[in-house]
C-alpha positions in Angstrom: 54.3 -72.5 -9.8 56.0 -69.4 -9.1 54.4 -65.8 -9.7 56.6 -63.3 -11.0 56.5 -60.0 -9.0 55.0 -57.0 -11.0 56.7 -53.6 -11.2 54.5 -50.5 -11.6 56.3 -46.9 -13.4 54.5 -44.4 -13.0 54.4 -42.0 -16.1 56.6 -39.1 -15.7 54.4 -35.6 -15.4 55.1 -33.5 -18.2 58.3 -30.6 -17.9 56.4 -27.0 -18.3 58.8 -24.5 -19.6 58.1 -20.8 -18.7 58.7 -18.6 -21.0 61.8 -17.1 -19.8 63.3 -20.7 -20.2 62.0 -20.7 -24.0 63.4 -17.0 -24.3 66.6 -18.1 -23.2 67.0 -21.3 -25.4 65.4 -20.1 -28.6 67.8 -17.2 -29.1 71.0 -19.9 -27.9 69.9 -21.9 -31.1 70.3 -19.5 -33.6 73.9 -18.7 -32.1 76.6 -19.1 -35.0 78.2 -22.5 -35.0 76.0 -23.5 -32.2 73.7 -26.9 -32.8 69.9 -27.0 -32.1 70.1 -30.5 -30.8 73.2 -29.8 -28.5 71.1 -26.9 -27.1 67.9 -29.0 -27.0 70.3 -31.9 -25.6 71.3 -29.9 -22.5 68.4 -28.6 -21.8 66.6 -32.3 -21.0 64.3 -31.0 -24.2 63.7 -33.1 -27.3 65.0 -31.3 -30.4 61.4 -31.2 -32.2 59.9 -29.2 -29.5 63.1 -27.1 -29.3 62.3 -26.2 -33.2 58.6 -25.7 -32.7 59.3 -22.8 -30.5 61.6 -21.6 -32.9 58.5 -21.7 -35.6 56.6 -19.9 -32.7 58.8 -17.3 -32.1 59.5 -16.5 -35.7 55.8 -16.0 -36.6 55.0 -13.7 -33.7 57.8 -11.7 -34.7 56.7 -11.4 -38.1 60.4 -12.8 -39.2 60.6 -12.0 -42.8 60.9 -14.0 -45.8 63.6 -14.7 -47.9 62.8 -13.2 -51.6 64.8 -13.7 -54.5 67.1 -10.9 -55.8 67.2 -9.9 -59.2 70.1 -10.7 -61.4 71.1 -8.9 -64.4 73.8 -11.0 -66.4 75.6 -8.9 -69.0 77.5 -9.3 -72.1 81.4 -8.5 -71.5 83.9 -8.6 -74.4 87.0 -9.9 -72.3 85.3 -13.3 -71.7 87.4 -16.6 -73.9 85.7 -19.7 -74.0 89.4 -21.2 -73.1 
């Protein structure tokens, strides 16, 4: 009979950013033409935790709202249905 040998992993501890490491990536994901998951890629962070501190940062801030804009649509008498 032959035993097989057993391999123990040990569990990774988990990364703790500090906040100057959040303050630094949250503001490099809302760069124009830059993608959250390349940022979150390069960092060694997963993308969802990369958005959650996005979340975070935009309700301390008190980030506002997006509201809807009136529209008035008028008449004109230059307008052909051609």
């Amino acid at each position: 009979m032959t035993q097989a040998g057993i391999e123990l992993v040990r569990a990774e501890r988990r990364r703790r950013w500090t906040r100057a490491e959040k303050e630094r990536l949250v503001p490099a994901s809302f760069e124009p033409g830059v993608s959250t998951s390349d940022v979150a890629r390069r960092a060694g962070l997963h993308v969802s935790q990369l958005f959650r501190w996005r979340k975070l940062l935009c309700e301390r801030v008190g980030a506002p709202t997006p509201e809807l804009v009136p529209v008035v649509i008028t008449p004109t008498s230059a307008y052909r249905a051609n």
